[in-house]
N, C-alpha and C positions, 0 to 999 in steps of 0.2 A: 361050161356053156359053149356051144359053135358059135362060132363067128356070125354065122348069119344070124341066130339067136340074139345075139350080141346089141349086134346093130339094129337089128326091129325093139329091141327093148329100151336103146340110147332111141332111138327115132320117137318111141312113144312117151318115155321121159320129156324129150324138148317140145313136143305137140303140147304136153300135161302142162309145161311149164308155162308158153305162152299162151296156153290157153287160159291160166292162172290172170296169167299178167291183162289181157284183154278184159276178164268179167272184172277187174278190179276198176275197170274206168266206165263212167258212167255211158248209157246205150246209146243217149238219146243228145248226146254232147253239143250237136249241131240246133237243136231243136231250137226253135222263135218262142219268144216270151208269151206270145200268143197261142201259140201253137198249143205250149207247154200249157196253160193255164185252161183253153178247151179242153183238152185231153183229160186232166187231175179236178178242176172245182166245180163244184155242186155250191150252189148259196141258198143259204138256209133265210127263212122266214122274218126273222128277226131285222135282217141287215139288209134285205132285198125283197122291192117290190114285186119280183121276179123270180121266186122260189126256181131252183133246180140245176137241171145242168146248166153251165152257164157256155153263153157264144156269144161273141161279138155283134152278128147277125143284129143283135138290139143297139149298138154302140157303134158301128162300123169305124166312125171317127177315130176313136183309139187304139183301133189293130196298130198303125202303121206306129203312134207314139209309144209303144210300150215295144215295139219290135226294134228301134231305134237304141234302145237300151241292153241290148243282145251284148252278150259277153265279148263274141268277135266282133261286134259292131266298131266303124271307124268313129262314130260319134261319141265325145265324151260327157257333153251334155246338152240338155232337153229341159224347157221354158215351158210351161203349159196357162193360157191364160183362157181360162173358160168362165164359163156360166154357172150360175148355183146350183147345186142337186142334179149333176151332168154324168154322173155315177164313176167319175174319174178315181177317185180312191179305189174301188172296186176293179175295175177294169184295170187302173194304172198300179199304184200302188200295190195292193195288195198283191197283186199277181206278180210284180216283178221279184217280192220278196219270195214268194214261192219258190220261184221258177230259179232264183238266188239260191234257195238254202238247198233245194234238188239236183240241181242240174251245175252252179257255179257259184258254188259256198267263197266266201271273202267276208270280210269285218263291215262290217254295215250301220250308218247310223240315222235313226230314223227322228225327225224331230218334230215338234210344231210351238207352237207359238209357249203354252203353258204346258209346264213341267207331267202335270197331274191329268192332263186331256192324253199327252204321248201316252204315258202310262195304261192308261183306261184303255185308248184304242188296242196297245200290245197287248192285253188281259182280255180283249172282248175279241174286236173284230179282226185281229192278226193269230189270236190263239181259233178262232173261228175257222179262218181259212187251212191253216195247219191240219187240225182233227180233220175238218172235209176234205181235204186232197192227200190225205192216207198219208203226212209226212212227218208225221206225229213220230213215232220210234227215232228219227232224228236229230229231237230236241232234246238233247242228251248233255252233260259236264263235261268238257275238256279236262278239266281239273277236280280234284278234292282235294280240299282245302286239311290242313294237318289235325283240325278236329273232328276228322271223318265224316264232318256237314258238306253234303253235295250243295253245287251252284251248277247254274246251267238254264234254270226255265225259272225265270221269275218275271213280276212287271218289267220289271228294267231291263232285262236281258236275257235273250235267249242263248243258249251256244249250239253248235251243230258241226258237225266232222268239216274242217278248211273255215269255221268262220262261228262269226255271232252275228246278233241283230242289238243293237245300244237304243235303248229309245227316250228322250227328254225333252224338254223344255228349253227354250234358247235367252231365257233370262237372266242364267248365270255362268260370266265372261269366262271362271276359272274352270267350271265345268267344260265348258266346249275347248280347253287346251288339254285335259288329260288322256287323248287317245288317238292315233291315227288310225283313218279309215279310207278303204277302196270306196266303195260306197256310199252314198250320199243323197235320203230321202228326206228331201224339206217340205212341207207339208202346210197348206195356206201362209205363206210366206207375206203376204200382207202386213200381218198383224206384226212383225219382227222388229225390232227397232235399229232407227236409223245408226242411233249411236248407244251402247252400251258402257253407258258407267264410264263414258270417257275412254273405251278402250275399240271404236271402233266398231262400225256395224256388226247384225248379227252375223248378216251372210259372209262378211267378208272374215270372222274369223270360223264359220264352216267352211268356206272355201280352203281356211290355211289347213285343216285337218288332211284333207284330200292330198296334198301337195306331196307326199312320200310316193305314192301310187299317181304322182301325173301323167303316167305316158297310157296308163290304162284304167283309171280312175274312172266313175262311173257320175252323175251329178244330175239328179232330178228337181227340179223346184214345179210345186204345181198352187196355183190361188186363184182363186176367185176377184178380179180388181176392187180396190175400192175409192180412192181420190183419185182421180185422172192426176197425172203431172206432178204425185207423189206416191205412187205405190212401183213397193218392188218388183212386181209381178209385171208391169209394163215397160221396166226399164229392163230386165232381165229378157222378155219377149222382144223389145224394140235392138238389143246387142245381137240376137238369134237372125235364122234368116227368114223370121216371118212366114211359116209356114201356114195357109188355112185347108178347112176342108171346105170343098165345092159337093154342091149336090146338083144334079137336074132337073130341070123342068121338068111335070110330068107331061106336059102339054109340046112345047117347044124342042123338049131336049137340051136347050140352054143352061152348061152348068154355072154355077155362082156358088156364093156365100149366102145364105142367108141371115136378114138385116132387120131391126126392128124397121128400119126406114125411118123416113121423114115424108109431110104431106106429097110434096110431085116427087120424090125419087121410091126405087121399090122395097118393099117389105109390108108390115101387116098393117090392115085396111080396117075400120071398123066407122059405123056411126052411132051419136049418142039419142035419145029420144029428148023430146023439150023438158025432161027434169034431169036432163043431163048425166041420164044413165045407160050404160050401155045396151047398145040391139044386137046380142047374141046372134042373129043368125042373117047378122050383115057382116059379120067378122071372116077375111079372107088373105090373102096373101099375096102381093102382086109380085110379078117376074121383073127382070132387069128386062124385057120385053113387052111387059105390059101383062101376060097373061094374068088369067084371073084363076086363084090356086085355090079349091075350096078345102073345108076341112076335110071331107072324107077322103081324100088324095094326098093327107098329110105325110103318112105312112111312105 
């Protein structure tokens, strides 16, 4: 072989070889959890008042909270204290797992209050989102076990090339010691007890799980409150830095929060008729300006 031969064939070897190395890491490595989860989920019928592809467009509020939780993000953790049926699991959770097991696979553990609800959600509405965002072929065994029984996709656990998903119940102490995890999805945190069996809140022994991966460790808690002045979910949001979402007037442009209110400050406005039943179509919305916000400008 000549020389020149030689060397065009060493040149196209090492193009071959990094070009190897390149498709071996994932495309979209940069992508936002948001971004990622437009891009892949479809929500089906069952789980969503909103059948199809799915956009923020309807949620705008949680773009920002779920991008927060970005692999390269400086933040380690995120407090979410909403309202009921705010479709936060869908928008939050579920998609951050997606976007986890796709794009920045790590050990993940997903919990909520009862052992057998964790459960139920990974078998319905996390095996849901899997099949629709095509990342099904993923959910694959790391291992086989010495009696040729594969593990890898059950209620309890998923696994996927760099990681797993663990999913349980936080009402037993010994349980939540047998595993460290990067990841950390606590799931109506409410309900979790102060103290466990004497060994110390729930959260504070999910927290100790995280503690191997603290410098890049990942910590979600999201709930709906329920006792003022004794829920986790406001002590967790009150350590945060109190982030809210503002929206605008449609009328002023003045952005705020909006507030159920009270009689003189702003929020919703209604009167009742002399049997003390509500007048539907007195029901409105006042601005921190006074404006008068009717329904059809809810939008």
């Amino acid at each position: 072989m000549a020389k020149a031969e030689l060397l065009h064939f060493e040149r196209e070897s090492i193009e071959w070889f990094f070009q190897k190395i390149e498709d071996s890491f994932p495309k979209d490595v940069y992508i936002l959890p948001s971004e990622w989860n437009e891009k892949n989920r479809i929500l089906t019928p069952e789980y969503s008042p909103k059948p199809g592809v799915f956009s923020y467009d309807e949620s705008p509020y949680w773009r920002e909270v779920v991008d927060c939780l970005a692999a390269d993000s400086e933040i380690t953790e995120v407090s979410v204290m909403k309202g009921a049926q705010m479709g936060a699991t869908v928008a939050i959770l579920e998609a951050y797992l997606g976007y986890r097991i796709d794009i920045a696979p790590a050990p993940i553990l997903y919990t909520s209050a009862d052992n057998e609800l964790a459960q139920d959600n990974m078998s319905q509405r996390i095996d849901s989102m899997i099949k629709t965002t095509n990342i099904g072929s993923k959910i694959k065994p790391n291992t086989v076990k010495k009696n040729g029984r594969k593990t890898g996709d059950t209620k309890r656990e998923k696994e996927f090339p760099g990681g797993f998903i663990s999913a349980m119940g936080v009402k037993n102490p010994g349980k939540l010691r047998q595993k460290g995890y990067k990841v950390l999805l606590a799931d109506e945190i409410d309900e979790y007890a102060k103290d466990l069996r004497g060994q110390g809140s729930a959260l504070s022994l999910l927290d100790a799980r995280t503690q191997a991966f603290s410098i890049d460790s990942k910590k979600l808690y999201i709930s709906t409150p329920t006792i003022e002045g004794n829920s986790n979910i406001q002590n967790k949001y009150d350590e945060g830095t109190k982030e809210k979402y503002e929206v605008p007037c449609p009328i002023c442009g003045e952005f705020q929060t909006l507030d159920m209110g009270e009689e003189t400050t702003a929020g919703l406005k209604f009167e009742r008729d002399k049997d003390k039943q509500l007048i539907e179509e007195s029901v409105y919305y006042q601005c921190v300006n006074g404006c008068r916000i009717e329904e059809h400008q809810k939008k």
